[in-house]
C-alpha positions in Angstrom: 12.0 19.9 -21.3 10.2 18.4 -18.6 11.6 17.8 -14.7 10.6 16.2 -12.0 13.0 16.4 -8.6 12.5 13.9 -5.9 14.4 12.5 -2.8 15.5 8.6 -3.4 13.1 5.9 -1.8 13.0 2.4 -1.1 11.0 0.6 -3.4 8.4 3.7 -4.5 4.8 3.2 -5.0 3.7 3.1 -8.6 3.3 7.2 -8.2 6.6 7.5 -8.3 7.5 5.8 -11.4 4.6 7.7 -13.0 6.5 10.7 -11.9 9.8 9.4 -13.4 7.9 8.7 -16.8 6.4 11.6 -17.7 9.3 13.6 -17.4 12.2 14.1 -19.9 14.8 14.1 -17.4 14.7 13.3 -13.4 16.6 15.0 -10.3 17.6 12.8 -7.5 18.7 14.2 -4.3 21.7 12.5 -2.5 22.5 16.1 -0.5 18.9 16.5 1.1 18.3 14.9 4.6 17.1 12.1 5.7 14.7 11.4 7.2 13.7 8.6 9.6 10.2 8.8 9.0 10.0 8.7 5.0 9.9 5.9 2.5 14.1 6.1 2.3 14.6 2.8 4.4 11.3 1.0 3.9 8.3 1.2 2.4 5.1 -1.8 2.2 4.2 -5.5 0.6 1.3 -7.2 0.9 1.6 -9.9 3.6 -1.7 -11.7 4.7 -4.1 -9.7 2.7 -2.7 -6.9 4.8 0.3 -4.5 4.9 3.6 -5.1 5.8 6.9 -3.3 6.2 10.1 -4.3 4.5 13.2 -1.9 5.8 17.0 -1.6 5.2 19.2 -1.4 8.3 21.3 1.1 8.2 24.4 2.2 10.6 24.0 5.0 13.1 24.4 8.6 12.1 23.8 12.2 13.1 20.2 12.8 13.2 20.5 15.5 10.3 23.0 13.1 8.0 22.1 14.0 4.1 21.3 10.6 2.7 24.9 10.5 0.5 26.2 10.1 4.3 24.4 7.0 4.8 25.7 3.5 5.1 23.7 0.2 5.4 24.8 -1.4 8.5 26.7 -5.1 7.7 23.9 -7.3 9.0 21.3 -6.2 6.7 19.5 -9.3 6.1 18.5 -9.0 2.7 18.8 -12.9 2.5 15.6 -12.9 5.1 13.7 -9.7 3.1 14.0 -12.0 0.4 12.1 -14.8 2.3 10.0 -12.7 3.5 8.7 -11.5 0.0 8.7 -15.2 -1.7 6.4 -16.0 0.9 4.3 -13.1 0.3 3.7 -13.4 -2.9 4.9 -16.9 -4.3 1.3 -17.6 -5.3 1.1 -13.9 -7.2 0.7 -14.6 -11.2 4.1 -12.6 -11.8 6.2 -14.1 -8.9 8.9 -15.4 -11.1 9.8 -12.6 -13.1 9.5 -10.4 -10.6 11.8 -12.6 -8.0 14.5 -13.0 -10.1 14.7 -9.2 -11.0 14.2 -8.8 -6.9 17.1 -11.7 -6.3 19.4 -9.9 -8.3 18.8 -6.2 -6.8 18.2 -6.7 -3.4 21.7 -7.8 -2.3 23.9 -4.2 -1.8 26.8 -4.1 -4.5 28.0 -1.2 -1.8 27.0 -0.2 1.4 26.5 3.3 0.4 22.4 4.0 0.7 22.0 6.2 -2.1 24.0 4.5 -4.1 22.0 1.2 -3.5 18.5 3.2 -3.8 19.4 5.0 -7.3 20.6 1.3 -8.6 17.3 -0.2 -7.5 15.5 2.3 -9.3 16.9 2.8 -12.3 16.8 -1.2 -12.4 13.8 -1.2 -12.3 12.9 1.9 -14.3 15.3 -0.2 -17.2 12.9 -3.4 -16.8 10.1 -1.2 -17.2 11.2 0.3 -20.2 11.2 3.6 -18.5 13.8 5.6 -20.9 14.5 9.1 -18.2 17.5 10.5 -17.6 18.3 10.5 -14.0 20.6 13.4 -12.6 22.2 13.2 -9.3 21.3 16.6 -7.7 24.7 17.3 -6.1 26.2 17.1 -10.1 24.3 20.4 -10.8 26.0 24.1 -10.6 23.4 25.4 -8.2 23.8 27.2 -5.0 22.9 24.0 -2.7 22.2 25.8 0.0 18.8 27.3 -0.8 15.4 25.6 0.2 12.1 24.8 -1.1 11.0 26.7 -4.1 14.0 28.6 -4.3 16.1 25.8 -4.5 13.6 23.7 -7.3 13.8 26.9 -9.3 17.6 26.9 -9.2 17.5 23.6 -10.9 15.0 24.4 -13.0 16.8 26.9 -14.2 20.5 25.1 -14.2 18.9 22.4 -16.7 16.5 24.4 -18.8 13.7 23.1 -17.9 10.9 24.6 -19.4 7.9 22.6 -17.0 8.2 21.5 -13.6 6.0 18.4 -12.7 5.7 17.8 -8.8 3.3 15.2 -6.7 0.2 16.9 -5.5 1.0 17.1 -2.4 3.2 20.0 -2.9 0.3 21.9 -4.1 0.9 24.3 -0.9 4.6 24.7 -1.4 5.2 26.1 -5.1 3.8 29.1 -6.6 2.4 28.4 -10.4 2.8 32.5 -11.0 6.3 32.8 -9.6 7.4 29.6 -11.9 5.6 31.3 -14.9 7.6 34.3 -14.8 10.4 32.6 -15.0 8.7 31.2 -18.0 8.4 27.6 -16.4 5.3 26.1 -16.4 4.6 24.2 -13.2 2.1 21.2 -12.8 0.9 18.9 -10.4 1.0 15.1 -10.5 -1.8 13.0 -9.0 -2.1 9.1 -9.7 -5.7 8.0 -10.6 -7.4 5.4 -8.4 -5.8 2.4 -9.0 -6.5 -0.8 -8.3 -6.1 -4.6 -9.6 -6.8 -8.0 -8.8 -4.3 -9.1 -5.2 -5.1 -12.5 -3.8 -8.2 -11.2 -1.6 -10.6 -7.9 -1.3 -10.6 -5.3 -0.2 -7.1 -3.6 -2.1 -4.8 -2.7 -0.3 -3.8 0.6 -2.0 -0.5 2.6 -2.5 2.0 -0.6 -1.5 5.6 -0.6 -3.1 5.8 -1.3 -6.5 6.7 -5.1 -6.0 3.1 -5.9 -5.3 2.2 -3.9 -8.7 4.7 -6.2 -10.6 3.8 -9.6 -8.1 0.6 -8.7 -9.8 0.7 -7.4 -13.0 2.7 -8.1 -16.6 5.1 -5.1 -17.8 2.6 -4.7 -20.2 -0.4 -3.6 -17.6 2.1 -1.9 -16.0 3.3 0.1 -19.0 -0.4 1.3 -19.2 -0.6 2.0 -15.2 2.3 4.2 -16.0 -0.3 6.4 -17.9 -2.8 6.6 -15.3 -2.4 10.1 -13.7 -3.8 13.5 -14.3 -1.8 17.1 -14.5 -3.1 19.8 -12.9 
């Protein structure tokens, strides 16, 4: 069984739903902290052949609040994010199906932030045909308190997992040797060079995946999906 653990994001570029693909079954952290300058709250669009941010308000908390804490704040103007995306990308070849998927996931059901960020994704994972399992991290029998590799390979572990994919980028945090003798094999996830046609050169690389659907039918995206290497 395959696994993939990551921390909830706003939005994710199209690495993340690679990630989310290639794995039999998904972790999702609500009891990890957050952190004020990740891709939690915000994340890019393409606005003016050039980058722009879209970001959730949320109310103030403790500066080490674990995102489950989290609340968006009550004047979160997703009305004017809204706005602010139709004018982005009302010219883009897949602006309708894409805003009407956006119009009916943008506005909170609750004002719990995890909650709203899981709902986004998995909406758009279903729209994507994306068939993982997502588990919320706090649901599994681990000690919760460990960190970093110990605490991957407690889950790991919990769930049976018998290969652990991770982004690239935590090439220097995870030991292939130490997962193999616990007879996991551990990979490394890196997303090819991408691009596509936007409105203008250059591409702007690595946006949220909006501009990838504002851009692309489900069926390019399906094969975008497969665009990665393991290493």
């Amino acid at each position: 069984m395959k696994l993939a653990i990551m921390q909830p994001y706003f939005f994710p570029y199209l690495g993340y739903f690679q990630l989310i693909n290639c794995v039999d079954k998904f972790v999702i952290y609500d009891n990890i902290e957050f952190s004020k300058s990740g891709w939690m709250r915000r994340n890019r669009i393409l606005n003016c052949d050039r980058d722009r941010y879209i970001v959730v308000s949320l109310k103030k908390a403790s500066d080490f609040s674990h995102v489950c804490d989290l609340e968006i704040a009550e004047n979160y103007n997703f009305k004017k994010m809204l706005r602010i995306i139709k004018g982005a990308y009302e010219r883009a070849p897949y602006f309708n199906a894409t805003y009407q998927l956006l119009k009916d996931i943008i506005p909170p059901q609750n004002y719990q932030l995890f909650d709203y960020l899981l709902c986004i994704t998995k909406s758009l994972c279903a729209f994507l045909e994306i068939q993982t399992r997502f588990i919320i991290s706090s649901s599994i029998c681990i000690n919760h308190s460990l960190k970093a590799q110990e605490k991957v390979m407690a889950l790991c572990t919990a769930l049976n997992a018998d290969e652990y994919i991770n982004p690239i980028g935590g090439t220097h945090l995870y030991d292939k040797s130490v997962f193999a003798a616990s007879g996991i094999k551990l990979s490394f996830h890196q997303i090819s060079d991408i691009t596509y046609s936007q409105f203008k050169d250059p591409f702007v690389p690595n946006l949220s995946i909006i501009d990838v659907m504002m851009f692309n039918s489900k069926a390019k995206i399906q094969e975008l999906l497969n665009m990665y290497t393991l290493s």
